[in-house]
N, C-alpha and C positions, 0 to 999 in steps of 0.2 A: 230745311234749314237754309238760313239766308245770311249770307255774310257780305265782308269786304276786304278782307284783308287775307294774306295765308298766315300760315306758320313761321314762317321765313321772315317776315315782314312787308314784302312787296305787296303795291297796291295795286287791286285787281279790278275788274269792273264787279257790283252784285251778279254772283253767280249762285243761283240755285241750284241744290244737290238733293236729292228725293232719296230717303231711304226707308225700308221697313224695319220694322223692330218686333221682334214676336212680344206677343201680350202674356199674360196668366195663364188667361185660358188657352191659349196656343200654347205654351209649356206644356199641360198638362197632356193635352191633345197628341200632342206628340210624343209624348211617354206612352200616353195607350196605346199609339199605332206601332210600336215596338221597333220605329226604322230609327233611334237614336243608341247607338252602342251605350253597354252597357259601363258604368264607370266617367261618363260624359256630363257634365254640368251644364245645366240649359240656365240662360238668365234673359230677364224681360226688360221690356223698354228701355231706357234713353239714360244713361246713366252719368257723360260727361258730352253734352251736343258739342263743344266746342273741338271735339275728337273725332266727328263723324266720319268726317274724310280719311283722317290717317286709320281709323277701323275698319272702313270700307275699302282701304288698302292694303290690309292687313288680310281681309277675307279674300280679295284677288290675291296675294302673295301664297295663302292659303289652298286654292282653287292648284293653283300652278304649280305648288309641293307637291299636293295631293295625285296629283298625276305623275308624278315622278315616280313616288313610292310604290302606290298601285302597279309602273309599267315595270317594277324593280321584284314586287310580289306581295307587296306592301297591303295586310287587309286590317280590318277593323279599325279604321283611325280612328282617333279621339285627338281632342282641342284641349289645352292646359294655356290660360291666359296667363300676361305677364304679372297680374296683380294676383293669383293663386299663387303662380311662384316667388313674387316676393312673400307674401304669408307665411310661405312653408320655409322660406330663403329665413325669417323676423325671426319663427319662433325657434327653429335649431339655433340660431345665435343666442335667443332668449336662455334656453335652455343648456345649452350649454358653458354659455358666461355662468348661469347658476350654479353646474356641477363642478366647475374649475376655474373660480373667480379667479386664482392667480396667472391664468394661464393670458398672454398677451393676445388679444383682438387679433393682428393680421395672423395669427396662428389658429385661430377660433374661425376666422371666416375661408380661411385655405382650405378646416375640415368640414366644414358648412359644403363650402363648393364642391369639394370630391364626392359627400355625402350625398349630395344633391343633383349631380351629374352635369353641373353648371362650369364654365372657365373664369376664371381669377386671374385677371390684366390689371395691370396697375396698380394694386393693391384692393382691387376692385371685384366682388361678385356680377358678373355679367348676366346680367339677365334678358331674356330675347321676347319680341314684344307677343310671341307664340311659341309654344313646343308642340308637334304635330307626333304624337306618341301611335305606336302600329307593333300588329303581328305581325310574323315573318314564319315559314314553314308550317302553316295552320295551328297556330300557338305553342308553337313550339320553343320560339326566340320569341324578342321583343326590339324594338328599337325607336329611335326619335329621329327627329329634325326641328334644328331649332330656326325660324325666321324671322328676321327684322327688316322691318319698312323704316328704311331710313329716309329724311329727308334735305332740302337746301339750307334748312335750319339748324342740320348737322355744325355742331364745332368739329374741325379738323381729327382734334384730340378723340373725342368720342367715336364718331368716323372710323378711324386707327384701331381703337378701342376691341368696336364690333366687328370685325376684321378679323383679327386679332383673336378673336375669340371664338371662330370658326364658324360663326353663324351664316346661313344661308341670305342673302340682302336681296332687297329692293328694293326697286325705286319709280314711280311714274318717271315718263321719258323726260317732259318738264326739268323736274328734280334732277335727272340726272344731268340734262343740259346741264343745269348750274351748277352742280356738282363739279360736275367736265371742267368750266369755265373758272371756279376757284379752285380748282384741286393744287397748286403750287407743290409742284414734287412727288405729289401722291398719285401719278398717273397711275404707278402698276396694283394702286388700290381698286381701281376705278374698273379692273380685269373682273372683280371677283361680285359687280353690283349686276345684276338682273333687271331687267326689263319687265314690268307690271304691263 
């Protein structure tokens, strides 16, 4: 994938990013060979290219959980993207606006988020751009970690937001430079952003 621009806006020289993407047939490939937990949704190719980078950030932020949880006792991980959890985030609201139409929206999305295991800032369901879901005590518990790859293209508000919301952040160094350099006030946010 070949661009020119980031996310942010800043103009950048064409920088080429090489990614792979598993196929169909590697889906399938990899179900047989049985190293994909079970409970795990596998998806193939290219589905938003203009994302590549912050996915492929999202897979290092990933990488870098994943080790955390493992050195904690953390086994069987599984991946839940942020677009499965808004789905499951749609249709509890779908359905439950249906069961108690008179019941007010920020009241319906509070039980949504409790339901959900998600944080409610702002009048907002937070949703993180990964949940990194695992057993604990050889299945005996269960637990998560939610991460987000934040970037310079962060608004303040937002930023605060996922904070806020307790999620695990990151940031290529880049991003966080700029981060650093616009933060006005929000220094002691800047404590809780990770290093990609």
């Amino acid at each position: 994938m070949v661009g020119n621009t980031r996310r942010d806006g800043r103009m950048q020289p064409v920088e080429r990013l090489e990614v792979v993407s598993l196929t169909e047939h590697g889906g399938r490939a990899a179900r047989i060979s049985s190293r994909i937990e079970p409970g795990q949704r596998l998806y193939h190719g290219l589905v938003k290219p203009r994302e590549v980078e912050h996915d492929s950030q999202i897979y290092r932020a990933y990488r870098k959980e994943a080790k955390k949880i493992q050195a904690q006792g953390g086994e069987h991980l599984r991946v839940r993207l942020d677009f499965e959890l808004k789905a499951e985030v749609q249709k509890a609201i779908y359905q439950l606006r249906r069961s108690e139409p008179e019941r007010e929206i920020d009241s319906i999305k509070q039980a949504v988020a409790e339901q959900q295991q998600l944080p409610y800032v702002d009048h907002q369901i937070q949703i993180p751009d990964a949940r990194i879901e695992y057993d604990l005590d050889q299945g005996s518990r269960t637990g998560f970690s939610d991460i987000e790859v934040i970037t310079a293209a962060y608004h303040p508000g937002n930023r605060r937001s996922k904070v806020q919301a307790g999620f695990h952040l990151y940031a290529s160094s880049s991003d966080h430079s700029t981060i650093s350099a616009r933060a006005e006030g929000d220094h002691h946010l800047l404590d809780r952003i990770l290093d990609l």
